[in-house]
N, CA, C and O atoms as a GROMACS GRO file, in nm:
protein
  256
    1UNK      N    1  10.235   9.245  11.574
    1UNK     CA    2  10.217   9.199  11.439
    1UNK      C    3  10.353   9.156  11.386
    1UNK      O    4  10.441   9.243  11.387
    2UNK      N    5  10.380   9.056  11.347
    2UNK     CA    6  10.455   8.997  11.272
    2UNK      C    7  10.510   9.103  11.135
    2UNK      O    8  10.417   9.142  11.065
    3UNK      N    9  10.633   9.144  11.097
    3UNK     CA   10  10.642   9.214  11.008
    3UNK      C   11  10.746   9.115  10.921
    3UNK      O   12  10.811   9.018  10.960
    4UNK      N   13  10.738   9.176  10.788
    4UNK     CA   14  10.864   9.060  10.724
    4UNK      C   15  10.913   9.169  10.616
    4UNK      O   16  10.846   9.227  10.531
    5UNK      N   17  11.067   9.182  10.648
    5UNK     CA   18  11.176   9.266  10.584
    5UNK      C   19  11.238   9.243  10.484
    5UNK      O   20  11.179   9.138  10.460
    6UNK      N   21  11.318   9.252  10.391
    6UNK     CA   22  11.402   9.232  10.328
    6UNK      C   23  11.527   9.348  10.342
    6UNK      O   24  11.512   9.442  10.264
    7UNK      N   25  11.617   9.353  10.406
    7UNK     CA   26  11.693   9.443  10.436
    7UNK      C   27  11.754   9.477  10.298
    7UNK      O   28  11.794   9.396  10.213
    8UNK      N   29  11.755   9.652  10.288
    8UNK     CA   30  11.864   9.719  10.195
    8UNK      C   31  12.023   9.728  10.179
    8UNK      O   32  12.092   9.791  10.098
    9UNK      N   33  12.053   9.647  10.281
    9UNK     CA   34  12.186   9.653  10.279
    9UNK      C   35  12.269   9.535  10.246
    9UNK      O   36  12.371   9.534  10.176
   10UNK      N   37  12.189   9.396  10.330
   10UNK     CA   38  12.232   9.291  10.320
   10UNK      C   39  12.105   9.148  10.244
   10UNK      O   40  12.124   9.027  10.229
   11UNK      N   41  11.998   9.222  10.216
   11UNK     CA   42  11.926   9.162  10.110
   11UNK      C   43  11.886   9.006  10.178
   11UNK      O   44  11.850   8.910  10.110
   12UNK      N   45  11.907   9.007  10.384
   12UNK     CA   46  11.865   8.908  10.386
   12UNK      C   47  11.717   8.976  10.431
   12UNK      O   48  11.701   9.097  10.445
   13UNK      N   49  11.611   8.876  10.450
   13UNK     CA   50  11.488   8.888  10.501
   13UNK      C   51  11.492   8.846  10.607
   13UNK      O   52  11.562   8.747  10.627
   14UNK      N   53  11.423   8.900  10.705
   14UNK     CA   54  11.378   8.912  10.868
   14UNK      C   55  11.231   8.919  10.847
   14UNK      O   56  11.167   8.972  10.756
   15UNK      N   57  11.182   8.843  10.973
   15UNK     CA   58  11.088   8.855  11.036
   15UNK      C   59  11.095   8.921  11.202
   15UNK      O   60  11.158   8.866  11.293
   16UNK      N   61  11.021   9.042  11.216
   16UNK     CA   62  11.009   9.049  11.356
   16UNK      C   63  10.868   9.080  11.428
   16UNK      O   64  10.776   9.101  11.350
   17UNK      N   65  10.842   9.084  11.543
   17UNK     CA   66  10.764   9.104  11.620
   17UNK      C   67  10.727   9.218  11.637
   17UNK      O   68  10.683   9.180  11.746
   18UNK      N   69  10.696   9.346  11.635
   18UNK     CA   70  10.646   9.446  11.626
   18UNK      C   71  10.510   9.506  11.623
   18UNK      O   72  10.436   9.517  11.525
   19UNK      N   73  10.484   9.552  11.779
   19UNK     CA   74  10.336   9.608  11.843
   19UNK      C   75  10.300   9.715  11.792
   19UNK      O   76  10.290   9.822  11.851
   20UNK      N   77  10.268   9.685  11.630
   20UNK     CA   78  10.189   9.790  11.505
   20UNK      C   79  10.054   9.691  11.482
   20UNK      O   80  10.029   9.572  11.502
   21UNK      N   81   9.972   9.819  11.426
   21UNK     CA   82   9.848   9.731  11.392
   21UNK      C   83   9.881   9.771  11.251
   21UNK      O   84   9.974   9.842  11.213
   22UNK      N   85   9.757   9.694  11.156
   22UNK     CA   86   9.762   9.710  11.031
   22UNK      C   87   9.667   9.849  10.988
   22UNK      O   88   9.642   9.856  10.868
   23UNK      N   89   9.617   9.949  11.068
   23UNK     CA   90   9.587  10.015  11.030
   23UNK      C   91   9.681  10.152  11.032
   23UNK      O   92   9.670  10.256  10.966
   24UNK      N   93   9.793  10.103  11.148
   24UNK     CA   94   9.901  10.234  11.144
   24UNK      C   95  10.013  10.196  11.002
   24UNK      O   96  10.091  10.263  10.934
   25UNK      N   97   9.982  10.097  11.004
   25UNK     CA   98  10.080  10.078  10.877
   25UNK      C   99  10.000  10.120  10.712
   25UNK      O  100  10.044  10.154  10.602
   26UNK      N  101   9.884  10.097  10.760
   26UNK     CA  102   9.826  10.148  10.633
   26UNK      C  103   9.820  10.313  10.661
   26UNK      O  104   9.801  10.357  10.547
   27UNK      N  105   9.824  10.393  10.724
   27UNK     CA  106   9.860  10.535  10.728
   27UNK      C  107   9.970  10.602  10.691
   27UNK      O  108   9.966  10.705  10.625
   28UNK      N  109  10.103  10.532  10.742
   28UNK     CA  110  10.226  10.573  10.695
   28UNK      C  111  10.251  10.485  10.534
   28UNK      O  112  10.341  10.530  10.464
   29UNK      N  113  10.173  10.363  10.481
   29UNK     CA  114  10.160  10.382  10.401
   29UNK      C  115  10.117  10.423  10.293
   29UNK      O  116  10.147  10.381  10.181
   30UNK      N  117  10.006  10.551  10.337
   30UNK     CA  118   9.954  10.680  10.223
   30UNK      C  119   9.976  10.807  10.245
   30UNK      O  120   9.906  10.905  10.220
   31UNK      N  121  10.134  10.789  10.320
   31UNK     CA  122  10.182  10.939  10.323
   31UNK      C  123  10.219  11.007  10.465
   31UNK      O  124  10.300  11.100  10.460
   32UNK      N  125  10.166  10.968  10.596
   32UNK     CA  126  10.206  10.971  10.698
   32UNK      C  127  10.331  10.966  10.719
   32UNK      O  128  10.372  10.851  10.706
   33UNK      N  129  10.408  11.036  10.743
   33UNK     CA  130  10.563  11.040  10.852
   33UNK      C  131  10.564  10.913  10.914
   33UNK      O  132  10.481  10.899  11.003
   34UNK      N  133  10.662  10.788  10.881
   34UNK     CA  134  10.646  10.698  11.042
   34UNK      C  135  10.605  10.731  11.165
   34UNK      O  136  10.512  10.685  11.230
   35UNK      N  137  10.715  10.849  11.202
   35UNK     CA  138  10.718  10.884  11.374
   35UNK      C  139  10.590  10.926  11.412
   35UNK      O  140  10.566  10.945  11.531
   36UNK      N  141  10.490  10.944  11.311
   36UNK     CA  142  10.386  11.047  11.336
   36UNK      C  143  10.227  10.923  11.336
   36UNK      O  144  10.128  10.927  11.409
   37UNK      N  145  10.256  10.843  11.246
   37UNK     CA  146  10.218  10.696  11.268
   37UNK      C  147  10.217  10.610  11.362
   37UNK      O  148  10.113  10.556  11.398
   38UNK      N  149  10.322  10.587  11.410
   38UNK     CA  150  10.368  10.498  11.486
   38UNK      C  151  10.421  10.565  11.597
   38UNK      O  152  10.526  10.500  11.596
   39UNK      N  153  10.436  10.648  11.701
   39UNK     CA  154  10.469  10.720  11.790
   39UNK      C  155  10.555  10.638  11.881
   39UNK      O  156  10.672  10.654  11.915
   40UNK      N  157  10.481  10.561  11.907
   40UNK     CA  158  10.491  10.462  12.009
   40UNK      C  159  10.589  10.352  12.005
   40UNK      O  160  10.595  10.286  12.108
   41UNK      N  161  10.668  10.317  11.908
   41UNK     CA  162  10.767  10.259  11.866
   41UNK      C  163  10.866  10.283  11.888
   41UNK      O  164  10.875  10.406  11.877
   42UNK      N  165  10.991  10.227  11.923
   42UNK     CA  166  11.127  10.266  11.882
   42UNK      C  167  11.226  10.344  11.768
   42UNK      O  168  11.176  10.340  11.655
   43UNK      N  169  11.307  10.388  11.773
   43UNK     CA  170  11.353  10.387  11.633
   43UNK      C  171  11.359  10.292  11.533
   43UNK      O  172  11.313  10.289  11.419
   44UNK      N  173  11.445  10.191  11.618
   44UNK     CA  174  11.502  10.079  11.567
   44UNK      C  175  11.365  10.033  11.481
   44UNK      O  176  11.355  10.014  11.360
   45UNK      N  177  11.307  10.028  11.542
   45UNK     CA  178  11.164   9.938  11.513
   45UNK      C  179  11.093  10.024  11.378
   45UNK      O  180  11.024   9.980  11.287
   46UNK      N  181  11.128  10.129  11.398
   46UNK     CA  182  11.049  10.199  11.250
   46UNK      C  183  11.191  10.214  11.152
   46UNK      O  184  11.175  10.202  11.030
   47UNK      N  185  11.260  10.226  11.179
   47UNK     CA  186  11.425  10.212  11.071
   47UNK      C  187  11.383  10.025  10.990
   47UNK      O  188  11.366  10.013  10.868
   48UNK      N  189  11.374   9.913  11.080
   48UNK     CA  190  11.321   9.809  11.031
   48UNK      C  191  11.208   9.741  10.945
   48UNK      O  192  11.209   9.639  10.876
   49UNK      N  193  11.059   9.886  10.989
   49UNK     CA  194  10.989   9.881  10.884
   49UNK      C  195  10.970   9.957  10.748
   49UNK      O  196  10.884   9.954  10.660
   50UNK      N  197  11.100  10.035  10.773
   50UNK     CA  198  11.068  10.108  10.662
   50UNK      C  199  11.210  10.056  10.536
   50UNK      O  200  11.196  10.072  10.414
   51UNK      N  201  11.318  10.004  10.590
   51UNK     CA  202  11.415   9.960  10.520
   51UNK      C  203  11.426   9.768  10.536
   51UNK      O  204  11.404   9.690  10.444
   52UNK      N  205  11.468   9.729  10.687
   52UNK     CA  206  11.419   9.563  10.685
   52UNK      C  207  11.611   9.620  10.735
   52UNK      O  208  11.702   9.541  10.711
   53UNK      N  209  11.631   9.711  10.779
   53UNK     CA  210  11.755   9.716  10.875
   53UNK      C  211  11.749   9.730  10.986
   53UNK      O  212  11.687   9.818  11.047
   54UNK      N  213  11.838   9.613  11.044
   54UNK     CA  214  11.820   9.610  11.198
   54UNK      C  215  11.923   9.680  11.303
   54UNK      O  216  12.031   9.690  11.244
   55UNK      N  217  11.929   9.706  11.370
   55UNK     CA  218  12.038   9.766  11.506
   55UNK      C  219  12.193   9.682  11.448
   55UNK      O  220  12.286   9.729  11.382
   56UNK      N  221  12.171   9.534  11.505
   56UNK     CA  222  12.317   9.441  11.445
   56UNK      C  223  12.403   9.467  11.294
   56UNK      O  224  12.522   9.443  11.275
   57UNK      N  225  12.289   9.530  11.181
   57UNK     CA  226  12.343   9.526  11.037
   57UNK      C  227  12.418   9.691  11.025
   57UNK      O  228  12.500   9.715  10.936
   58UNK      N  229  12.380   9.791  11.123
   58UNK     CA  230  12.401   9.901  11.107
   58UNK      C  231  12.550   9.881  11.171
   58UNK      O  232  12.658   9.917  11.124
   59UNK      N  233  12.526   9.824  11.274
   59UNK     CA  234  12.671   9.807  11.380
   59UNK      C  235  12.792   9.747  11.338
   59UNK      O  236  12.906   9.743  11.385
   60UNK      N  237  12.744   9.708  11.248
   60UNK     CA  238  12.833   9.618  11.148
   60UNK      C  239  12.906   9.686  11.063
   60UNK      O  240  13.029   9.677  11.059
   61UNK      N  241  12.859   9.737  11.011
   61UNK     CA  242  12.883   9.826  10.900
   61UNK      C  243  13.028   9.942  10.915
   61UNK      O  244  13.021  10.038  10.992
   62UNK      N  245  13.130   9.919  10.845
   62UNK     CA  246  13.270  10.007  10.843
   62UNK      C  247  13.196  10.133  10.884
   62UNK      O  248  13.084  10.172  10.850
   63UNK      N  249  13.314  10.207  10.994
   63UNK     CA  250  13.295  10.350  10.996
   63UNK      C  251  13.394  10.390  10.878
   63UNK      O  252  13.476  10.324  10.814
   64UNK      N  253  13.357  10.519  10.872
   64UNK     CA  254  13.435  10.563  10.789
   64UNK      C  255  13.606  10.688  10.777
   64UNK      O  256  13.660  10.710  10.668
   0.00000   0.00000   0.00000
């Protein structure tokens, strides 16, 4: 399924590819845990649907 982001950090929008259906997304969206939703996913891949941040924007980002 096609997902579309707007990232929290850098406020651009992404689109990605992501093997969710719309019914796991409608679970974690009435309260479900992602990981517990979506099992089967990556991190990366549930960090992206739940903020619209990707692996590259985190990597980016000053350590501190």
């Amino acid at each position: 399924m096609l997902i579309t982001r707007q990232s929290l950090i850098s406020g651009i929008t992404r689109t990605l590819e992501i093997p969710v259906t719309a019914a796991q997304l409608c679970v974690w969206q009435t309260g479900t845990h992602i990981q517990d939703a979506m099992p089967e996913l990556e991190p990366a891949q549930r960090e992206f649907i739940m903020t619209g941040i990707t692996d590259e924007e985190w990597s980016e980002l000053p350590e501190d």
